[in-house]
N, C-alpha and C positions, 0 to 999 in steps of 0.2 A: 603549607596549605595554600591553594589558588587565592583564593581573595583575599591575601596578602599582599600579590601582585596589581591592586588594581588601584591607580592613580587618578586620585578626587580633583576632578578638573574643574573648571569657572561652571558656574550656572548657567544655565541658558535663558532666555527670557520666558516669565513666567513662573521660577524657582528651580525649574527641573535640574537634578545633579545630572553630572555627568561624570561617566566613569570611563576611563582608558586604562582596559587591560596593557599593561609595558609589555613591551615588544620591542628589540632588538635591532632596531633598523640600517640596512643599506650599510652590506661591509665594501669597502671600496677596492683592491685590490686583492681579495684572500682567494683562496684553493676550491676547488668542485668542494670537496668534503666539505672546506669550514661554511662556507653557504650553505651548505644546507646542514650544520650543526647550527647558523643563524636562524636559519626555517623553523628550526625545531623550537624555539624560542620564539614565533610566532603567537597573536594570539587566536585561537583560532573558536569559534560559538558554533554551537549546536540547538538549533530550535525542534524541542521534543526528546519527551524522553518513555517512547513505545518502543517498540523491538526493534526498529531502523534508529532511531535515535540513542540504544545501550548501543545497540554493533558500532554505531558511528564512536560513539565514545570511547569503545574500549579495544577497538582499531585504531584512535587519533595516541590512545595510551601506550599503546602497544610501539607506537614509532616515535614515542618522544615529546608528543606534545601534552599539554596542559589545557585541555576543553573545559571551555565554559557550557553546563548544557541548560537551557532556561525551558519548564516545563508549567504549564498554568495548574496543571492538578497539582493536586498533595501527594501523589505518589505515581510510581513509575506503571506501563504497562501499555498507556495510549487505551484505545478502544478495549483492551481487554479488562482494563479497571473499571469499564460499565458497560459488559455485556450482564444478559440475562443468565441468573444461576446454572438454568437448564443450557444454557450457550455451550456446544463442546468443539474441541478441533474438528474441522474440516482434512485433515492429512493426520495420517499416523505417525506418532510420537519420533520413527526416524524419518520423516522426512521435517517435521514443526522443530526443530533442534538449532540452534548455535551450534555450528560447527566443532570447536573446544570444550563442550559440556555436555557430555550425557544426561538423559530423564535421569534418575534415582532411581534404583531396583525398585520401588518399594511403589513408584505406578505401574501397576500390570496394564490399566486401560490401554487401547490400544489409540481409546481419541478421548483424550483427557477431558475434565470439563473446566469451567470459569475458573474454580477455587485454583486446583493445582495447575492450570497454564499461570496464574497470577505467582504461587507459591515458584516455579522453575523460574519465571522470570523475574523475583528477587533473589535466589540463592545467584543467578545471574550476575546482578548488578553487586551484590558480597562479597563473591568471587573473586571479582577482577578489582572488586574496590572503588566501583564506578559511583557512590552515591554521593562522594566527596566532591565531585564535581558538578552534582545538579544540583540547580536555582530552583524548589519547589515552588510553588503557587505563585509564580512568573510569568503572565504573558505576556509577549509580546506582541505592541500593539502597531507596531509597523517597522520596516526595514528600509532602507537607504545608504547608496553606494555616496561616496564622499572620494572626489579625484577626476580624473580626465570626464568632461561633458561628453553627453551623448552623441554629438557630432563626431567627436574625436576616437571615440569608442567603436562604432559603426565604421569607422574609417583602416581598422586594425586590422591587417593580416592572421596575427599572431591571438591567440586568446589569451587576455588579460594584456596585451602588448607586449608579450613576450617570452609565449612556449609556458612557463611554470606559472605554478600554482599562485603564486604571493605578486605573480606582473614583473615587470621589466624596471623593478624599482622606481615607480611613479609616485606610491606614496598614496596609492587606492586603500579606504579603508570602510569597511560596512558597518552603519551606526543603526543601534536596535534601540528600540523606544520600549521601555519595559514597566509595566504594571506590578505592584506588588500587590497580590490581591488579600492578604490578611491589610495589610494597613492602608492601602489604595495609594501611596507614593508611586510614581510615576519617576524612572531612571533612565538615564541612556547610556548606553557603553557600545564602544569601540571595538569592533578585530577586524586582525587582518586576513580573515576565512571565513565563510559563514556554509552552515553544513542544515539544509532546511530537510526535518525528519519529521513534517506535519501529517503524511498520510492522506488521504483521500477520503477515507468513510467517518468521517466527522468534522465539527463544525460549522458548515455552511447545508446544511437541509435545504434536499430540493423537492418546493413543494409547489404543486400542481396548480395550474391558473385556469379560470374557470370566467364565462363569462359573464356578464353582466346581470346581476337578480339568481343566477345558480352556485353560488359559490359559497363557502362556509357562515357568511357571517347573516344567512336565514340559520342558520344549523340554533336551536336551543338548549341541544346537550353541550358534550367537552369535546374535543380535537385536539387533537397532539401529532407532535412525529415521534417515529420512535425512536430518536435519540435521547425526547426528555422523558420520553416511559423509560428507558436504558437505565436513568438516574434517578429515580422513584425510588423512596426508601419503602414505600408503601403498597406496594402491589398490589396484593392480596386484598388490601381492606380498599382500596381504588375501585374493582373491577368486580370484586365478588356482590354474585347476583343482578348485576349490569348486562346487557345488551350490548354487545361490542362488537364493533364492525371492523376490520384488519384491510387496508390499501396497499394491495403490493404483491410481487409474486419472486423476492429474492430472499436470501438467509434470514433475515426478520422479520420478515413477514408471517413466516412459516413458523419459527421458535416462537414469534408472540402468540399466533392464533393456538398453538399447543400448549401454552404456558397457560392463556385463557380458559381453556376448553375443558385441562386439569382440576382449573378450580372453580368452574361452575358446571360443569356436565352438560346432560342433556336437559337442564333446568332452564338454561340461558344460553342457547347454543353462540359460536364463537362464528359472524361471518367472514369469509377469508375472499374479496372481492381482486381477482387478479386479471391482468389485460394479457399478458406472454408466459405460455411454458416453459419452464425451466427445466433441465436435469436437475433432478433430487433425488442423490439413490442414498442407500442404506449400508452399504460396504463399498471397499474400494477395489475388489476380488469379484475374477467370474469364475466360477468350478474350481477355487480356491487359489485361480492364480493372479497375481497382484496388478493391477492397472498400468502399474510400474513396469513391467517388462513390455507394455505393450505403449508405451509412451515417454516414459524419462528413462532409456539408455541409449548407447551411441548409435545402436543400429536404429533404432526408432528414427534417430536423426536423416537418414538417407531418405523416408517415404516423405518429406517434407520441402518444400524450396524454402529458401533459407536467404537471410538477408548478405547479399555480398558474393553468395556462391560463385565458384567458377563452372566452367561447363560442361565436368564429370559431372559434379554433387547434381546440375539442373538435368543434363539427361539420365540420371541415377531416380530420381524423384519424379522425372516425368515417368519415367519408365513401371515406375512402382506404384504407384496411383491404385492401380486396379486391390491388389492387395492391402492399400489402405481402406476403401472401400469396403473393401471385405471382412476386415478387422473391427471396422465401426461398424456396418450390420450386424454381427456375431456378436458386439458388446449390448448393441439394443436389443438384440432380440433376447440376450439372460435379462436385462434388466425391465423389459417389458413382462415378464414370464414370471423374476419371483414377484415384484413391487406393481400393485394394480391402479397403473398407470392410464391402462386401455379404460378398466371399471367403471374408473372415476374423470375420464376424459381432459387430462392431465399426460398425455403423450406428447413433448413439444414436437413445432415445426422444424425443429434444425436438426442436424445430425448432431451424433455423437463426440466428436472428433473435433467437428466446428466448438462445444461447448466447452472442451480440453483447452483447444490452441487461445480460448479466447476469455477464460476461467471464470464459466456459468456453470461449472459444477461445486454441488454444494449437499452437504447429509443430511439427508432427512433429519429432525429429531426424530426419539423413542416412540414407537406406536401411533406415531401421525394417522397412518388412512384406519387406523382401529380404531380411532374417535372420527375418522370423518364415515363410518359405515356405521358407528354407534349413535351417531348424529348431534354428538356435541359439536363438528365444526361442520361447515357447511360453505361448500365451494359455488362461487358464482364467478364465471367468466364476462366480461364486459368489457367492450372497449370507449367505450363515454361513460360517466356517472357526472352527475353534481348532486347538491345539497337541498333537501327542503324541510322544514317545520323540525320535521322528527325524525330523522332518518336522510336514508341516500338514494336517489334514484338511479337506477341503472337505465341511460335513456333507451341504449339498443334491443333491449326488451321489455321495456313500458314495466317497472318491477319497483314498487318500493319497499326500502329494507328499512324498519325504526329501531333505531339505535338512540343509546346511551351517549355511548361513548366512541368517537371513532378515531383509529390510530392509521398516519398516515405511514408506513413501512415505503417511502418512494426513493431510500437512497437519500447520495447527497453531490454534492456540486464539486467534487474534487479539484476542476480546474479556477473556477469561483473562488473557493480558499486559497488554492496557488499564487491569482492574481491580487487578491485582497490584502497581503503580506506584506507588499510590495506598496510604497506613499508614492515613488515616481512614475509618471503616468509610462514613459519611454519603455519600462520594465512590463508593466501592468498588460499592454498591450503585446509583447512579443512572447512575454515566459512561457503560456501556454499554448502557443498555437492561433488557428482559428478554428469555428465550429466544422472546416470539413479537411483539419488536420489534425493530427496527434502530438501530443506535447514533446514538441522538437529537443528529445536531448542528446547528447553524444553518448554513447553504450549507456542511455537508460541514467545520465545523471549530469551531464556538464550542457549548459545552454550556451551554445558557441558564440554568442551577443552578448552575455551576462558574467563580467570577469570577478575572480576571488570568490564562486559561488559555487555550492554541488547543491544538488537536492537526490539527496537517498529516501526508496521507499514509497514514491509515488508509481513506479512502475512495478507493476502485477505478476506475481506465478500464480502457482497450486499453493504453494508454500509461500506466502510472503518474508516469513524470516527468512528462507532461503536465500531466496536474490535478492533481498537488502542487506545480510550480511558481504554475499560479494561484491556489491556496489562501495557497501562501505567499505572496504578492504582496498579496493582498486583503490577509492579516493584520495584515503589516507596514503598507499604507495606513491601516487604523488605528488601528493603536499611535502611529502618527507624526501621530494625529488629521483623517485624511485627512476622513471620516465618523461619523458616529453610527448605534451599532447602535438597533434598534425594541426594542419593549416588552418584557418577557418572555414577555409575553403572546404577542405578534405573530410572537414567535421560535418559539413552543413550535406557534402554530398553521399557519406554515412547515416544521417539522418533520414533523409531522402529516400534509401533502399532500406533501413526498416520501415521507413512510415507503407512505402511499398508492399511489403510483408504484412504490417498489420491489417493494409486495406483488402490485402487477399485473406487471410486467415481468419480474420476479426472483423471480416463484415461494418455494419453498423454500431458495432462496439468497439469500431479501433482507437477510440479515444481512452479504454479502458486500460490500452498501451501493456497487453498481456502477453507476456516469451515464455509462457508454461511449458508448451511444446519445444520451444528448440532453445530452453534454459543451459544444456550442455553445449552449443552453439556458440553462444552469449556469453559462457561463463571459460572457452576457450579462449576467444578474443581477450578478457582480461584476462586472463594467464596469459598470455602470448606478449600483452603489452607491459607486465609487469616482470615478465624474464621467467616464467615457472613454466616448467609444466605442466600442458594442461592434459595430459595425461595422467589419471591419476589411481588406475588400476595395477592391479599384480595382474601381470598373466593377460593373455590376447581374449580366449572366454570373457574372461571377467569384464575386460576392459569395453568388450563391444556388445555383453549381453546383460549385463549385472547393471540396476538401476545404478543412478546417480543420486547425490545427495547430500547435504550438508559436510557429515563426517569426511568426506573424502577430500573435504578441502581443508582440511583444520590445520592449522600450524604453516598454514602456509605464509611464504618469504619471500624474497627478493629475487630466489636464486632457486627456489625449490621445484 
C-alpha cells in the first residue's frame, strides 16, 4: 500500500508533520534502463482527482509509478460531483469516453446526465484500482518548488536543468501544504513530480465588480454564484416560489434558469439576464450527419492553419477558406431553422466555426425555449446592470427586474486558481501568462520556467476527457523517460506559434487555450514525440474521413 512508503520527517515550526514520500535517489553510474527503473521509484503527486486527475493517475500507474493523488472532496469526479441533476454531457458518449473503457451497454442516452457520467467515472477509478491512491478530503493549500533559486532556474537551457522529467539530479523537490479537512491537521509532503489536475471551472468564482453605491451589497434578498447553488442540498425548497434572477449566458446559466423555471412555472417566472450569445444547440447532427465529420477528422485538419504548419498545410488552408465558410453557413442556417434562435433574439454575433475552434458550444437543456415561449423564463439582454433595494437594474435600458434571489452564472477565474497554488511569488507571476497572453505551456502542459511540474486539463476541447487523457499519457511517457523534451528555447518558441493560433481562432477567448478543432493536430505531435503512431485508422477512407476520438488511442505505448 502507498502510505507505507511515506517517511515521518521533523516538524516544521508551528507543529506541522512533514511527510517525505521515499524516493530512490541519484544512481551514479547505472545504464539508460536502470535510471529510469530509478524514475519509476520516483515519488510522484497529483493534485485532483476529476477526469484529468484519474487519466493522470492511471497513466502515472500504468508506467510504474506510485501516485500520490490529494483531492479536497470526498469523492472523485471534479466538477462533475456538483453539477446540477438536470447537468447532461455536452459530447456524445464516444467522444466523453477514456480511451480503455467503454460506456456500458446498458446507457442507451446518447448524452448521459449527472448520475451516470458520475457512475462511468467510478467504475473508472475500480477498474484500474485508482482509488488506492487518492487522499480524499485533502486540500492543498499551497505548493513550493524546494532546490536551485529562481535566479539559477531562469538561467537553464535545459528544463528542469537537464532534458528529463525528475532534472539533472539537483535534488529539486515539490513540497505541498495539505489540509485535512475531516480533522483540519494541516501536513506537508514531499515529491519528486508534481502533476496539477485543478481544472479551470471551479474554485476561484469570477464575480463581477460594480461601482461604487451599485453593487450587491444595497441588494436585500440573497446572491450566490452558481458554484454554491451547484452544492445546495436544497434546491427545491431554496427557490420554490422565489423570484430568481439568473447572471450569465454560458452552460449554467442556461441549466439553472431551466432547473428554475421547472419548478416554479409561470407563477415566478425564471429571469435569464445575459450580455453575449452563445451557440446553444440541441443535437450535435445536421440532416442526421454528425458534426464530427465536419470538424474532428483529418481532412477537417486541412481548412485550418495550424500551429507549426509548413507551407503545403498554410497554402492547403489558405486555399480552402472559401469552403470552410461555406460549411459554417450551412450549419447556422440548420440550426437557425430547427431551434428559434431568430424568435427569441438569441442568434450570436460569431460564426459557427469560430464557436467550435474556441469551445462556445454548448446543449441546450430539454425544452428550454418551451419555457421561454410559455413564459416561465424570460430573457433580457443587457450589457450594464447593478444592484438596487429589490432587484437589478438593467442600466442600458432604464428596466428594473425584483428579485429574490439572484444567482451569479459569470464562470470562474481559471488562471487566478492556477496562480493561487503556487506560495512563490517567481511562479505565481509566470505560470499563467499575462492578461493579453494564453497560459504558456509546452503541447498544452509543461511551463518551460517551471521544472518537475505538468499541469493536465487546464487546456480546453469539445471533449475535455479527450485531451486530458492524452496530455496525461504524453506526461507520464516522460516521466518514465519515454523521451526528451527540446530546449527551452524550442519550447518557449512552440509556445509562441500556438499562442499565435489561438489569437487567430479564439479571438478574445484565447485564454480559454482551446485545440477542439485541430485536436488531431495536437494529438499527432504527441504521438510523434512519444515514438507511436499517430496514425491510428485502418484504411486511407477511414484514416482521413472517419472522426477521431478517444478509442483510437487506447492502449497506446511507447512503440505503438
Amino acid at each position: 500500500m502507498l502510505w507505507e512508503e511515506l517517511e515521518v520527517g521533523e516538524p516544521k515550526d508551528g507543529g506541522i508533520q512533514v511527510y517525505i514520500i521515499h524516493s530512490f535517489l541519484h544512481p551514479s553510474k547505472n545504464s539508460e534502463e536502470e535510471h529510469r527503473k530509478m524514475d519509476r521509484k520516483r515519488a510522484v503527486g497529483i493534485v485532483g482527482a476529476g477526469v484529468s486527475g484519474l487519466a493522470a493517475c492511471k497513466h502515472a500507474t500504468d508506467r510504474g509509478f506510485s501516485p500520490v493523488v490529494f483531492e479536497a472532496d470526498e469523492t472523485i469526479g471534479g466538477v462533475w460531483a456538483h453539477t446540477l441533476e438536470s447537468t447532461r454531457l455536452q459530447a456524445p458518449t464516444t467522444s466523453f469516453r477514456f480511451s480503455d473503457l467503454a460506456w456500458p451497454a446498458s446507457v442507451t442516452a446518447k448524452y448521459p446526465g449527472h448520475s451516470e457520467v458520475m457512475e462511468y467515472l467510478r467504475s473508472y477509478a475500480c477498474e484500474f484500482d485508482l482509488l488506492k491512491c487518492i487522499r480524499f478530503s485533502s486540500q492543498v493549500l499551497g505548493v513550493e518548488y524546494l532546490g536551485a533559486a529562481e535566479e539559477e532556474i531562469m538561467g537553464w537551457e535545459q528544463w528542469s536543468g537537464g532534458w528529463k522529467a525528475f532534472g539533472a539530479d539537483k535534488g529539486g523537490r515539490w513540497c505541498l501544504t495539505v489540509k485535512d479537512l475531516k480533522t483540519g491537521n494541516i501536513e506537508v509532503f514531499q515529491v519528486d513530480f508534481l502533476i496539477l489536475c485543478i481544472g479551470r471551472h471551479s474554485g476561484a468564482p469570477n464575480i463581477p465588480e460594480f461601482p461604487a453605491n451599485k453593487g450587491p451589497e444595497l441588494f436585500k434578498g440573497k446572491i450566490l454564484h452558481s458554484m454554491d447553488y451547484s452544492y445546495m442540498d436544497n434546491v427545491s425548497e431554496f427557490v420554490k416560489g422565489k423570484s430568481v434572477t439568473v447572471i450569465g449566458s454560458g452552460k449554467s446559466a442556461f441549466d439553472i434558469a431551466s432547473e428554475v423555471a421547472k419548478m416554479n412555472g409561470t407563477a415566478q417566472p425564471c429571469t435569464m439576464i445575459y450580455r453575449t450569445k452563445h451557440w446553444r444547440i440541441d443535437k450535435f447532427n445536421i440532416w442526421g450527419v454528425k458534426l464530427s465529420y465536419f470538424y474532428l477528422n483529418r481532412i477537417s485538419q486541412l481548412l485550418l492553419h495550424k500551429p507549426g504548419e509548413g507551407f503545403l498545410h498554410y497554402i492547403l488552408a489558405s486555399a480552402l477558406s472559401p469552403l470552410r465558410w461555406a460549411i459554417t453557413k450551412l450549419i447556422e442556417a440548420y440550426f437557425k431553422r430547427s431551434i428559434p434562435l431568430q424568435k427569441h433574439g438569441m442568434v450570436p454575433d460569431y460564426s459557427f466555426s469560430f464557436a467550435m475552434s474556441s469551445c462556445l458550444i454548448a446543449m441546450l437543456p430539454e425544452g428550454f425555449y418551451d419555457r421561454v415561449d410559455e413564459g416561465s423564463i424570460v430573457l433580457k439582454n443587457s450589457k450594464r446592470f447593478s444592484f438596487y433595494n429589490d432587484g437589478i437594474i438593467l442600466e442600458d435600458a432604464n428596466e428594473c427586474i425584483k428579485s429574490d434571489i439572484v444567482i451569479l452564472a459569470t464562470g470562474f477565474r481559471g488562471d487566478q486558481k492556477l496562480r493561487d497554488i503556487f506560495t512563490a511569488n517567481w511562479c505565481r507571476n509566470i505560470v499563467a501568462g499575462s492578461s493579453d497572453t494564453s497560459v504558456p505551456l509546452y503541447r498544452e502542459c509543461i511551463h518551460p520556467r517551471i521544472p518537475q511540474l505538468a499541469i493536465v486539463g487546464y487546456s480546453g476541447s469539445l471533449s475535455d476527457i479527450y485531451a486530458s487523457e492524452r496530455m496525461a499519457n504524453w506526461v507520464t511517457h516522460f516521466m518514465a523517460g519515454g523521451f526528451q523534451l527540446p530546449s527551452i528555447r524550442c519550447m518557449e518558441e512552440s509556445v509562441a506559434e500556438w499562442a499565435k493560433y489561438k489569437g487567430l481562432y479564439n479571438g478574445k477567448y484565447f485564454r480559454r487555450s482551446c485545440i477542439s478543432t485541430v485536436n488531431i493536430w495536437f494529438n499527432d505531435l504527441l504521438c510523434k514525440d512519444m515514438g507511436c503512431n499517430p496514425r491510428r485508422k485502418k484504411g486511407f477512407l477511414a484514416e482521413w474521413f472517419q472522426p477521431y476520438g478517444p478509442a483510437d488511442y487506447a492502449n497506446l505505448s511507447l512503440r505503438q
